[in-house]
N, C-alpha and C positions, 0 to 999 in steps of 0.2 A: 223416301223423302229426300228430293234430291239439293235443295237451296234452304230447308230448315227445317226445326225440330222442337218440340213442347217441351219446356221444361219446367214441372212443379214442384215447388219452393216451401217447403215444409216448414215451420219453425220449432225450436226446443221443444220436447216433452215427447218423442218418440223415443226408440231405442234400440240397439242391434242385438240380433242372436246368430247364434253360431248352429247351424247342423251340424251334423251328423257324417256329413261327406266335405265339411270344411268351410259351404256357402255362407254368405249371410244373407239376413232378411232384415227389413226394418217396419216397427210399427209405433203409433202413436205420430203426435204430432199432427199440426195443420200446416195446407199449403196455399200457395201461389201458383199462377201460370203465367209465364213469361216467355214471350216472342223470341226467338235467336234465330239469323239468318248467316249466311257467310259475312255480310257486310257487318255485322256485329261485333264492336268494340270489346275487349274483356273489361278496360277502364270502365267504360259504362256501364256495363251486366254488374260489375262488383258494388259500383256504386248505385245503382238501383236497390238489387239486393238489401245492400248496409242500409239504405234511408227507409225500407219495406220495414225493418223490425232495430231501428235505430241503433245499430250498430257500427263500430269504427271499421273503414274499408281495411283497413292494414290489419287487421286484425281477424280477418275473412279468411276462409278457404276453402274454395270449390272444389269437390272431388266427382267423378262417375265411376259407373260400371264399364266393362267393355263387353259386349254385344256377348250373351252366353256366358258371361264369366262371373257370376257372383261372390267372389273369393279379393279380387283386386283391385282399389280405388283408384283411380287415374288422376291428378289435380290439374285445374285449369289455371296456366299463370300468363297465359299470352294470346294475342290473336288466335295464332297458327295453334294453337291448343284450339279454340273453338272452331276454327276452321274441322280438326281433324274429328272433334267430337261429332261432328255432323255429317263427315263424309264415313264416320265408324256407323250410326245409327240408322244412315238414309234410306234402308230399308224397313226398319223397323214404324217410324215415324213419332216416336216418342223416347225420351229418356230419363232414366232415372236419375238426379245429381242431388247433391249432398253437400251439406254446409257445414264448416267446423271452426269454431271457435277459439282461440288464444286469449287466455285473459291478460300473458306475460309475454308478448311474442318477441320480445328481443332476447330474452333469458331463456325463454324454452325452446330452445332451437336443438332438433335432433340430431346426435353426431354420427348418425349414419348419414353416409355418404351420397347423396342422391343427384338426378339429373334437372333439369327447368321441369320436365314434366312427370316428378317423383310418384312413383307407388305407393300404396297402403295394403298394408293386409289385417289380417284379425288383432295380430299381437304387436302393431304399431303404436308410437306414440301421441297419437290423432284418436282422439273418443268422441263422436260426433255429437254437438250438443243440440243440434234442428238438421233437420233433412227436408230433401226436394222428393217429390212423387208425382206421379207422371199425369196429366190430364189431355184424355185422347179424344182432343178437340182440333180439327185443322179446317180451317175458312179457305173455304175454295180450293182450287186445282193449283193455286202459284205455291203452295208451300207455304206459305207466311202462318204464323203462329196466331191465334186465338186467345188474346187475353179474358179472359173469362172472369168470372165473380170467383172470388177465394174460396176453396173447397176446405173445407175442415177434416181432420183427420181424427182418430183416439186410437187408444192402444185395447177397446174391446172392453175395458172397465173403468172409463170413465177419469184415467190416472194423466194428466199431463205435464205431471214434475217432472224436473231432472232425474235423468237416472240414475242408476249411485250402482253401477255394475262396474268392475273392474277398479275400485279405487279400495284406498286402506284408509277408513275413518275421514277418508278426505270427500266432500264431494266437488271439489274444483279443479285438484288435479290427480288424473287418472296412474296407476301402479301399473307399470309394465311387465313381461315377464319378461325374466333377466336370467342370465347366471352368474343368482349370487347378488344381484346389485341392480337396486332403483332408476337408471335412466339410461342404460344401454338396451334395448330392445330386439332380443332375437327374431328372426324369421322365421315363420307358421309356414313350413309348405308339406302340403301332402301329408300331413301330420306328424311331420318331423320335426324339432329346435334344432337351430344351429347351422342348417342347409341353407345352403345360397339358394336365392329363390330368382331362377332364370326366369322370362319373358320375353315373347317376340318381342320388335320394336316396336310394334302397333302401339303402346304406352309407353316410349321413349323419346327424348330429344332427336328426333330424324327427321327435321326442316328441309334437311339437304336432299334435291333429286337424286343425288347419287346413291346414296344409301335408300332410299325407297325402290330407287331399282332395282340395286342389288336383292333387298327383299322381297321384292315381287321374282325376281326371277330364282330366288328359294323355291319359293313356292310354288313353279312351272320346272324345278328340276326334273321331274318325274310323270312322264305323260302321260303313259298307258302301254297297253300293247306291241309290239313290235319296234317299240325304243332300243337304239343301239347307243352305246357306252366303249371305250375305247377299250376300256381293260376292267377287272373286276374291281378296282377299287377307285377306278372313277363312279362305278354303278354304289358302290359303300359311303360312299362321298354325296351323292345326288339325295341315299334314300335318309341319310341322318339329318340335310339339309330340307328336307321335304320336310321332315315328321316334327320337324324344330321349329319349322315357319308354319305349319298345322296345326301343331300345338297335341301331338299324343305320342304315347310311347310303344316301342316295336318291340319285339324280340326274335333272333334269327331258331329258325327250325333247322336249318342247315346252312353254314357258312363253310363254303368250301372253294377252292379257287377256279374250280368249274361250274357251280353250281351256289344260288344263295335262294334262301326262303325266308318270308319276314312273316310276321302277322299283329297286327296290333294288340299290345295287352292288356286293353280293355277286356272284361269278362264276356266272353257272349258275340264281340264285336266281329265281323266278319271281314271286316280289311284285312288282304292279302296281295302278296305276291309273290313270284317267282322269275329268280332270271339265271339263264347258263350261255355257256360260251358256245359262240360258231365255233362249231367244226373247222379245224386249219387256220384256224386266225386266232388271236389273243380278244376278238372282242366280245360284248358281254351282252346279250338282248333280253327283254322282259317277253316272256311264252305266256304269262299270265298274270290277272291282277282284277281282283274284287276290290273298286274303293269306293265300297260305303261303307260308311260308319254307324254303327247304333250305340256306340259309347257318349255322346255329346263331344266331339272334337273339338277340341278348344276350349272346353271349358278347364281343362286340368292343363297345370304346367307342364313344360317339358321335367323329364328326368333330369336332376341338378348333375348326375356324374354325369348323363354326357354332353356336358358342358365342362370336360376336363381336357384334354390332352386333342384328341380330335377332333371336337368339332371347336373349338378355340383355335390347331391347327385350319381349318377349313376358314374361318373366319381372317386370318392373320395372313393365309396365301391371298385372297383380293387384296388386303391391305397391301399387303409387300409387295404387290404387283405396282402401286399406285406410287409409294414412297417404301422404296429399299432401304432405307437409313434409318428406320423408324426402331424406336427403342423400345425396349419391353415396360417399361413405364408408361410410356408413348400408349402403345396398341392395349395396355389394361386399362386406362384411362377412357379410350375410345371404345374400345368393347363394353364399357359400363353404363358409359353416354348411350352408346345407340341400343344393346341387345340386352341391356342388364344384367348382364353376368360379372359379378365382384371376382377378379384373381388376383391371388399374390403375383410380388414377383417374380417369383421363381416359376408360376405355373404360367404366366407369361413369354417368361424366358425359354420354357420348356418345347410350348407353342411356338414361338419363333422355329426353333433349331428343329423342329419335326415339320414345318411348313417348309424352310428352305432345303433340307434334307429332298423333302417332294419336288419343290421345286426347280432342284439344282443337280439332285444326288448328293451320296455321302463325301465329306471333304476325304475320309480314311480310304474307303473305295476306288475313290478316283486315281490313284496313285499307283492301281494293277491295270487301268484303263493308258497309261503310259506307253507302253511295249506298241501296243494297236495303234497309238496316235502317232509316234516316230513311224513305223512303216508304212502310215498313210498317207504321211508328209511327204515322203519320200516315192511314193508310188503315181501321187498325183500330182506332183509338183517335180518333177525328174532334175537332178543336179543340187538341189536342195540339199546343204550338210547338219542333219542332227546325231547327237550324240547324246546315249545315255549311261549316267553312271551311277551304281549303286555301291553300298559298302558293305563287308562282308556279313556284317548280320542282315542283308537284304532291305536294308532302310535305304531311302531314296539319300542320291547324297549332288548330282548336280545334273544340268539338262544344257543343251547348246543348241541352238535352233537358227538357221543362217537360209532362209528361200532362197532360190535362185532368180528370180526374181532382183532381188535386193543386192545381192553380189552382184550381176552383170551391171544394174543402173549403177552403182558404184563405180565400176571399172570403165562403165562406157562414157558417163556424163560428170560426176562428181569430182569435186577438188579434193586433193590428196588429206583431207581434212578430217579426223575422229574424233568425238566427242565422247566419254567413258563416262557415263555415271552410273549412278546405285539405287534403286528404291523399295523398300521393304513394302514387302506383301501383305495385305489385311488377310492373314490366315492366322488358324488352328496350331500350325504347326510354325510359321514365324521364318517363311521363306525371305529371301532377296533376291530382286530383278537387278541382273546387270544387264547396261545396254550401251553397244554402240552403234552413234549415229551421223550421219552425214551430213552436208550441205547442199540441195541441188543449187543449180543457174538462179535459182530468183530467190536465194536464199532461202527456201521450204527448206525444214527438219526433212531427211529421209535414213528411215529406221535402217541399219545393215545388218545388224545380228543384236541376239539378248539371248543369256541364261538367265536360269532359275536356277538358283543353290541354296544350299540347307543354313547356309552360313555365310556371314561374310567376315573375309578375312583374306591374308597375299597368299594362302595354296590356291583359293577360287580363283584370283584376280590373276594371277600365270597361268592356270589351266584356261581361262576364258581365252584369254592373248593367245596362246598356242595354239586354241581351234580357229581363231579369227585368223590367224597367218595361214593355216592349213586352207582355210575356206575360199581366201580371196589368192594362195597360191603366189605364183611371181607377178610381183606390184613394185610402183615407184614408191620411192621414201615416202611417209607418211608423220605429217605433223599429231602428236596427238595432246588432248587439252582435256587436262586431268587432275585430280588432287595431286596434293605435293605430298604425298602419304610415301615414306620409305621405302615400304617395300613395292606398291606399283608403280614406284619409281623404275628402283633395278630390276621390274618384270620386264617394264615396256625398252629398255635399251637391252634385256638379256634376249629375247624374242624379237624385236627389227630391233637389229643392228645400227640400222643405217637413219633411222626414224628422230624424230626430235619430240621432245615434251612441254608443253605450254603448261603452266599452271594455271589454275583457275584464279580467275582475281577474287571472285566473287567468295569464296572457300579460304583464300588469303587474309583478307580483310575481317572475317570471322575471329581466325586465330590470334592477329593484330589486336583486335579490339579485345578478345581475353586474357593475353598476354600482358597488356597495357592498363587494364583494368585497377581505377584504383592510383592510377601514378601519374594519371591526368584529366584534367578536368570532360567534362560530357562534351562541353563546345571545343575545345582543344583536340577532340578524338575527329569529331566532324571536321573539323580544317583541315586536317593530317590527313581523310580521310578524302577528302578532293583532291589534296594534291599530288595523293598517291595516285588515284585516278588520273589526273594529267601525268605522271611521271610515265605512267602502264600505256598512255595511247601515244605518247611523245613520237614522234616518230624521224627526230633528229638527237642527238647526242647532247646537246646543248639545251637543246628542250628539255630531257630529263634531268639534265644538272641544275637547272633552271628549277626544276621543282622540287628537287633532294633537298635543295637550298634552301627552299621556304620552309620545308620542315623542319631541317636543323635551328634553324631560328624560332620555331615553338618546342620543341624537343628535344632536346640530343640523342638521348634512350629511344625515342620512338624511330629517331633516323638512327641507329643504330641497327635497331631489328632489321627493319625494312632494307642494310644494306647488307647483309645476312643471309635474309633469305633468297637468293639466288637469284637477285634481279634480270640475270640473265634470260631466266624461263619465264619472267611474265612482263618484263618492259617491250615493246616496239622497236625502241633506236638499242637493245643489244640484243635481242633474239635470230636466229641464226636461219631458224624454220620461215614457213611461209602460215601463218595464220591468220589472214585476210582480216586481222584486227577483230577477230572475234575472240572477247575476255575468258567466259567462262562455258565451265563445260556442262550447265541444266539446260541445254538451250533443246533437249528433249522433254523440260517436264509437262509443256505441252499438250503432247502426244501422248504421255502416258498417264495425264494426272487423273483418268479414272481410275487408275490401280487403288488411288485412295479417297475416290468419291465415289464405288460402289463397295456395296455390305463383303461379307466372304464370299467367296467362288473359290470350288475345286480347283486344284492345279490346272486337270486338262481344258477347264473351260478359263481359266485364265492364258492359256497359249493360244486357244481357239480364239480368244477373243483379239490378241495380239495379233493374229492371221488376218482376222477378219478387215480390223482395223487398217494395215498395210494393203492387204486390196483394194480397201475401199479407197483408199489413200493415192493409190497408184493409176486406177481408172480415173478419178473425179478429176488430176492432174493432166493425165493425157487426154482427155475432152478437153478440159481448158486451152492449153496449147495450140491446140488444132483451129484456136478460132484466132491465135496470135499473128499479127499480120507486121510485126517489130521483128531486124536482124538483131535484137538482144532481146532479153525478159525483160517483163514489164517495170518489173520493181530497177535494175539496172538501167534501163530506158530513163526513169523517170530521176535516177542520181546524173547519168550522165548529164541531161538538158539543165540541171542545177550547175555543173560545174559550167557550162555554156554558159550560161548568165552572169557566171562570177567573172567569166574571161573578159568579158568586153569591156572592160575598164583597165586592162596592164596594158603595158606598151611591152613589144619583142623587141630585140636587138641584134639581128644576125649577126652569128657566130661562124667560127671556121669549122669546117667537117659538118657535125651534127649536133654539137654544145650550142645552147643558145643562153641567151639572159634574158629572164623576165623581170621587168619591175612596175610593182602597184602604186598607188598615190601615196602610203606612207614610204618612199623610198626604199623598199627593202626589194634585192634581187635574190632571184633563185635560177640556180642556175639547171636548163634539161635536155636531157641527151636521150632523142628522139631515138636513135639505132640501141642504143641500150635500155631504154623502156625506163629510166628513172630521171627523179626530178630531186633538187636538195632539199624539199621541204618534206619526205620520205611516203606522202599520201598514194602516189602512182604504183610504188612497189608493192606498200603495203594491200592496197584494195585489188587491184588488178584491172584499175581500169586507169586513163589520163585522167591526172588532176587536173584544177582549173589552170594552173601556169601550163603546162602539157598541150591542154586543151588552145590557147592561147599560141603556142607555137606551132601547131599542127593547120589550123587554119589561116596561120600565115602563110603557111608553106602551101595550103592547099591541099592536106594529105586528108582523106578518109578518119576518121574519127574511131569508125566502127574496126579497121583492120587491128587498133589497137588498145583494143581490151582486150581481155583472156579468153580464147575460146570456151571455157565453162558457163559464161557469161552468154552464148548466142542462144536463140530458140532452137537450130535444129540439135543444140550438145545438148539442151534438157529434153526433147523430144527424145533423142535415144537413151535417157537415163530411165524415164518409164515405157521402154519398147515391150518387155515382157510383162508378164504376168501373172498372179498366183490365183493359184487353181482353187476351188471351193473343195471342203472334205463332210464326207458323210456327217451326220448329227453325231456328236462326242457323246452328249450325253444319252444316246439311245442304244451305247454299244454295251453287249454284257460284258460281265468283267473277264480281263484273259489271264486265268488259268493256267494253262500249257505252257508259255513262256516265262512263266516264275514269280510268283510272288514278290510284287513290292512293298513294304513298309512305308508308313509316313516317316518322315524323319524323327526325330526324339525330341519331345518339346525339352526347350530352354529356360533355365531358371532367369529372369527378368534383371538384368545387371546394377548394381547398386545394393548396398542394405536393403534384409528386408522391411517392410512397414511394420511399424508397432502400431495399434489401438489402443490408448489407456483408458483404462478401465476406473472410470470414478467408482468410488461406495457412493452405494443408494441409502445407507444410515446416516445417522445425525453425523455431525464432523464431531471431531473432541477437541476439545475447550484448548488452547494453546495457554500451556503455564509456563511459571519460568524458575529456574531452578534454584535461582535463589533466595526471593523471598518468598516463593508458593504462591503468589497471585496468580491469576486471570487475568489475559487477555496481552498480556507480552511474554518476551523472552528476556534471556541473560544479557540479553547484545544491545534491548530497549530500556532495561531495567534503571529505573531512577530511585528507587528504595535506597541504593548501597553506593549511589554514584560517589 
């Protein structure tokens, strides 16, 4: 019955029994037949219902069988409930449904846990007080239901009281089995208390297409003969998910890693099968396979343990395919909604870590997978510098990883500019990514090198500088923009020489604001905090004294600090280096900020993925270029013609040699010196292209505009900053572990810095009465005591 289905409507005075094998049966009582098609409201079916034997709708509740399964009520609380009840039954062409009564339904609400379209079993706290029975009448060929004259029912002797089964002295409200206690109600399965009682989702909240396909294609895991399987425990994987969406339980005759035999352990039942591995391949094919069943498939639950650790992992791998962030709270919640299985958290948890395990490899393993990944680097990538180092109990201790690739765009296109930052690893073991990175021609991040260390701290941060000297070999001075941190202070001047160090403003301003904390007010920090920003982009002398000034006039102490800290290394007008007026040194987090917006990953597939990332980086760039038809980058293109626009409003005033005066409509001149590339309002030096007064003298003159900006700045110096390219490496995670080159250890986890956490621990006894010592009352002490005042 494909558009509807009969369904007769019983009233009180029937009653359930239990067999022998767990079924129920129901007798007594009279019914109804009532029409239900897909277009069928559940508002109205309830309300029909309730006005049939004058009952309050709220206080209804519709339950069925699911097709073969006499053990588990289904409730109707929504359309898509009756929708499913009809596309369950459409072959049958009748159903069985069941009405139950609340006399108290805001107070008797069960605190098990259920989903929109909750289960019942025998030992629930649902005691039917009328039932529906089925009247196998259908009008015509369309489906439409047959309301018929009301059929009567008894129970065989004539009895159509209430029933008085399962209740204690009570006949209103029914006695649960418990342990131990009246309204928590255990689970009847398979003749067990206590067991969780799994359920495909066929009776679960699974509205959503995605989750019904997922289930449908459970139950297409396993097709027959001459099916091939990748490996034997994708074939272990298929047959648990098969037997879970069928609904019976296997047991192996042999499980062996060539060879697997199952057979259903129904009594009698003759479902079987067999599957072993091709010859010279890892894969795993089915030779054979009986699948009929003469057990009733479906009608018994799955086995509740395996619904423990692997098939919860099988379940938790689709998930974490969908959303990797997803918490173990998260995926028990969702497992309980769609497939009905209740897990703690920890067997949630458990699940996770044996799914991603599958899906990732082990995070511990990974770490012997190292040895193989550096000489692949290196084999496939030629001029490539990695280094690895371990410590002498064989625990991993740091990694350097430098493409060639990324060194020559460095050397061939980039400004002498490094940017050094830090970011800790979502791992197991509590690694940190160091990274340094470049600026190309259009201002794009371009990665140049990054380790992985066990720690951070200044032995890392000099060993990193030393391989990056080593890597990039004889280079011009390098500006680099960095914490103001001590010791990678005197790495970066102990290792180049000749280099300069920008502080970071952004890491500055941090320290500022906790340093200050408390000594001045929240808006007093914000004003100080702009005008240290104008002091940092100044880019005349005057400018920054100009701003020092304002804040000595809200602060003295806060101008104190700030002339302290070494305004040299992060102001504009007194920094010595060339850092195109870029402040701070995250201007990678970008680039890397999936390091903390995916779950954990192995070590090796966090380099892999940093690999991948920079190739991808490196092509999608040099396609773009290649359609650039501007002698600068786009983004510089698009500064220059701004400063164009500002020019045509200053008047020039030729000068002798090559000094010229510019002055705007507020009178103010600046004076620029075209053969020397700088202008006094300090923007020309600092950016590396003419400012707008520059700009203004140069089209006086008639001169090319483009001869003077930086060559870093043209399309063909970015063009050859992605000339090369990084080569693809074999699947990381499909390599076995190596052995032969030495055992690596994960590093040693880290006790988490700070005190540790305490939990206090209330008493669960009564408190004691607060007395007081000296006049032996209640309810004060000596300190409140007005007896003796």
């Amino acid at each position: 019955m494909a558009k509807g289905s009969i369904i007769a409507i019983c009233q009180s005075g029937g009653k359930f029994t239990t067999g022998s094998d767990g079924s129920l049966s129901y007798t007594g009582g009279d019914a109804h037949a009532i029409g239900v098609s897909h277009e069928t409201k559940f508002n109205e079916l309830k309300t029909e219902m309730a006005e049939m034997w004058k009952y309050a709708p709220n206080a209804m509740a519709i339950k069925y069988f699911l097709p073969n399964n006499k053990k588990t009520l289904i409730t109707i609380s929504s359309n898509k409930d009756i929708k499913r009840m009809i596309d369950f039954h459409k072959d049958s062409g009748t159903v069985d449904v069941y009405a139950t009564i609340d006399e108290n339904p805001t107070n008797n609400v069960s605190p098990v846990p259920c989903s929109r379209s909750s289960r019942t079993t025998v030992a629930e706290s649902v005691t039917p007080l009328f039932n529906l029975f089925p009247v196998s009448s259908v009008s015509g060929d369309s489906g439409q239901l047959n309301t018929s004259t009301p059929v009567t029912f008894g129970d065989g002797n004539g009895n159509t009281e209430q029933p008085n089964s399962l209740v204690d002295g009570n006949t209103e409200q029914p006695n649960f089995l418990v342990d131990g206690n009246t309204g928590q109600p255990n689970i009847l399965v398979d003749g067990n208390i206590g067991q969780p009682n799994f359920l495909a989702p066929v009776g679960s909240d699974v509205g959503d297409a995605a989750q019904q396909k997922l289930y449908k294609s459970w139950k297409n895991s396993i097709t027959g003969v001459h099916q091939k399987f990748k490996n034997v425990h994708e074939f272990r994987d298929a047959l648990r998910k098969y037997a879970t969406s069928h609904g019976f339980m296997y047991t192996f005759k042999k499980n062996e890693c060539t060879r697997v035999t199952a057979k259903c352990k129904g009594e009698g039942c003759p479902w079987r099968v067999h599957a072993s591995r091709v010859p010279t391949t890892q894969l795993f094919q089915i030779k054979t396979m009986n699948a009929t069943h003469t057990c009733r498939t479906g009608t018994e639950l799955a086995n509740p343990r395996s619904a423990s650790r692997k098939l919860v992992a099988c379940i938790v791998k689709e998930k974490l395919l969908e959303t990797p962030n997803s918490k173990p709270r998260d995926i028990a919640e969702q497992i309980h909604r769609n497939f009905g299985i209740e897990l703690k958290y920890s067997q949630a948890w458990r699940g996770i870590e044996t799914a991603r395990e599958e899906l990732q490899g082990s995070c511990k393993a990974s770490y012997n997978r190292l040895p193989w990944l550096c000489q692949k680097i290196v084999e496939t990538n030629p001029g490539s510098v990695v280094t690895l180092i371990t410590r002498e109990d064989l625990s991993f201790h740091r990694l350097f990883v430098a493409f060639h690739a990324s060194l020559c765009g460095f050397q061939n296109g980039c400004r002498p500019l490094v940017f050094l930052d830090t970011l800790t690893l979502k791992s197991k073991y509590q690694s940190e990514l160091l990274t340094a990175t470049a600026l190309d021609g259009d201002d794009g991040i371009f990665p140049v090198a990054f380790a992985v260390v066990d720690v951070l701290n200044d032995d890392n941060w000099h060993w990193f500088l030393l391989q990056l000297k080593s890597a990039l070999s004889a280079c011009q001075p390098i500006t680099f923009v960095a914490d103001r941190d001590k010791g990678l202070r005197q790495s970066i001047f102990t290792v180049f020489e000749t280099s300069y160090h920008a502080y970071c403003l952004h890491r500055l301003i941090e320290e500022f604001k906790k340093d200050l904390q408390g000594s001045c007010t929240e808006d007093d920090v914000n004003v100080i905090v702009n005008h240290l920003y104008d002091a940092s982009h100044a880019g005349t002398i005057d400018g920054f004294r100009k701003s020092i000034g304002n804040i000595r006039q809200i602060s003295t102490h806060a101008c104190e600090w700030i002339l302290l800290s070494e305004p040299e290394h992060w102001a504009n007008a007194l920094f010595e280096g060339s850092r195109y007026n870029h402040t701070s040194s995250a201007i990678a987090e970008p680039f890397y900020s999936w390091v903390t917006e995916l779950p954990v990953l192995p070590v090796v597939q966090i380099i892999d993925t940093v690999r991948r990332k920079i190739m991808e980086l490196i092509y999608n760039r040099r396609m773009d270029s290649n359609r650039w038809l501007t002698r600068l980058t786009p983004s510089l293109e698009e500064k220059l013609q701004k400063e164009i626009l500002k020019a045509q409003s200053l008047q020039v005033q030729l000068g002798l040699n090559s000094a010229f005066e510019v002055c705007d409509g507020l009178g103010v001149v600046n004076v620029v010196n075209i053969d020397l590339g700088k202008c006094s309002c300090g923007d020309w030096q600092l950016n590396g292209y003419p400012c707008f007064h520059a700009v203004a003298v140069l089209q006086r003159m008639g001169e090319d505009l483009y001869n003077y900006c930086s060559k870093y700045y043209t399309t063909e110096t970015f063009q050859s900053t992605y000339t090369e390219s990084i080569n693809p490496l074999p699947p990381v995670d499909k390599q076995p572990v190596d052995i032969e080159s030495g055992q690596i250890l994960p590093p040693p986890l880290r006790r988490a810095s700070g005190p540790p956490k305490k939990r206090r621990i209330r008493s669960k006894g009564p408190k004691r009465p607060l007395r007081c010592s000296k006049c032996n009352g209640v309810g004060h002490n000596r300190a409140t005591c007005h007896v003796y005042a």
